[in-house]
C-alpha positions as CSV (number, residue, x, y, z in Angstrom):
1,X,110.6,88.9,76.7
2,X,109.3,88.3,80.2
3,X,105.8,89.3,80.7
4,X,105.8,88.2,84.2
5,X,107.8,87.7,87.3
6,X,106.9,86.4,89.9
7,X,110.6,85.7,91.8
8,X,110.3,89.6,91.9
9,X,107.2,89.3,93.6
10,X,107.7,86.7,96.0
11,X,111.3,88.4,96.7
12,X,109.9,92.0,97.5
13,X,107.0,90.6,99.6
14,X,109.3,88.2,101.2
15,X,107.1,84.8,100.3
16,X,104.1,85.6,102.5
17,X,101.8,84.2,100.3
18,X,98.9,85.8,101.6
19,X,100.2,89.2,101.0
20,X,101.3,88.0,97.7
21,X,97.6,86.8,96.9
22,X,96.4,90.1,97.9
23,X,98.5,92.3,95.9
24,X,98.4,89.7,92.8
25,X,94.3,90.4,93.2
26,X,95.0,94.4,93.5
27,X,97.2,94.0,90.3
28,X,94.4,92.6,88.5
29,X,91.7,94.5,89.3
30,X,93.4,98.3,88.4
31,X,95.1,97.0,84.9
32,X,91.9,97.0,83.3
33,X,91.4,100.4,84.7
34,X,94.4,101.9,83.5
35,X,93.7,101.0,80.1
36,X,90.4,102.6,80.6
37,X,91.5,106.0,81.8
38,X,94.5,106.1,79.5
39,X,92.1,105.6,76.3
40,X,89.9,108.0,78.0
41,X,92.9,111.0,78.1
42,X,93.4,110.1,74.3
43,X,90.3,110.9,73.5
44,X,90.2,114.3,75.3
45,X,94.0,114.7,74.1
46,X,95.1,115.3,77.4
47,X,99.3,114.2,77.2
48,X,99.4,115.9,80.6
49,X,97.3,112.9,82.3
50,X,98.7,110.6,79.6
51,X,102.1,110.6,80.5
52,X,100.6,110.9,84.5
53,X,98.7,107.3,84.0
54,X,101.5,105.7,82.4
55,X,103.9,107.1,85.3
56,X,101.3,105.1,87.7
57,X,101.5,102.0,85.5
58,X,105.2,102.3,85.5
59,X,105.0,102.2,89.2
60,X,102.4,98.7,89.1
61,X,104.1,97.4,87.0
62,X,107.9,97.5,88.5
63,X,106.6,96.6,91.5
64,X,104.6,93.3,90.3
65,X,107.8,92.1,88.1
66,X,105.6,93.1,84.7
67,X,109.0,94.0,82.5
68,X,107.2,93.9,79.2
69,X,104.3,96.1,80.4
70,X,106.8,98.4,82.3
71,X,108.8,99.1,79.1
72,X,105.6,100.1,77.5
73,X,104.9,102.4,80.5
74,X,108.0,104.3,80.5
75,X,107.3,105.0,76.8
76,X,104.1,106.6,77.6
77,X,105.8,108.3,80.5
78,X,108.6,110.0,78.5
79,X,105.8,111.6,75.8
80,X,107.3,114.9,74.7
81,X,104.0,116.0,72.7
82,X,100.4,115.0,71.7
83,X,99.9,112.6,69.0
84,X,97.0,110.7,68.4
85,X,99.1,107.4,66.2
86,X,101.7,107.1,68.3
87,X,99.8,106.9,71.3
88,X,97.3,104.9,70.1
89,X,99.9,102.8,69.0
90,X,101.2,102.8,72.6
91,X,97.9,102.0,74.2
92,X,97.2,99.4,71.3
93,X,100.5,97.4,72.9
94,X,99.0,98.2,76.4
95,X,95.7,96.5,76.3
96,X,97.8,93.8,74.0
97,X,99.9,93.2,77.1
98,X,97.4,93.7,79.5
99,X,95.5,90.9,77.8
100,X,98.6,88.7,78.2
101,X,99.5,89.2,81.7
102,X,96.1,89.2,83.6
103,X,95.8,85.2,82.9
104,X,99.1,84.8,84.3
105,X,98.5,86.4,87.6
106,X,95.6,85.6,87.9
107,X,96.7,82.0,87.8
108,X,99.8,82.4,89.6
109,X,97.4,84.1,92.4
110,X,95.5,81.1,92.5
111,X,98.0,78.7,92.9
112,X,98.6,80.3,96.2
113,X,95.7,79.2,97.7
């Protein structure tokens, strides 16, 4: 399982490793809110913005080489109905990986400087 990777990164931003940094700290500051507004929508029940949030983090997360979190994502995405255990399940993994990743970018952001 690869939770993070960074020869994506570096390959799609061509090695500039001050757009790197910045995009590593952009990363890092909206997970934390997706896992907020996502456990905000399954408390109103709201699949429409669900499946909308994990569309966005599908979209984060392909782009900064986050397979794990992106697998995750799709699954949220593809929701064909409201229910409260499997999507709690689903945002359960979510903060999970969430948890996992931000010290690795956040170290791999560092190491840039």
């Amino acid at each position: 399982m690869i939770h993070f990777d960074f020869e994506n990164v570096n390959r799609h931003l061509d090695g500039d490793k001050q757009l790197i940094q910045t995009f590593l700290s952009l990363v890092i500051s909206e997970l934390p809110k997706y896992n907020q507004e996502l456990t905000k929508y399954l408390q109103e029940e709201n699949l429409s913005q669900i499946k909308q949030m994990g569309h966005k983090l599908k979209g984060t997360c392909l782009s900064a080489g986050l397979s794990e979190l992106t697998q995750i994502a799709i699954e949220i995405n593809h929701l064909t109905e409201f229910d409260a255990v499997i999507i709690g399940e689903l945002l359960g993994r979510t903060k999970k990986e969430i948890d996992t990743v931000l010290p690795l970018l956040e170290n791999k952001r560092d190491a840039l400087i």
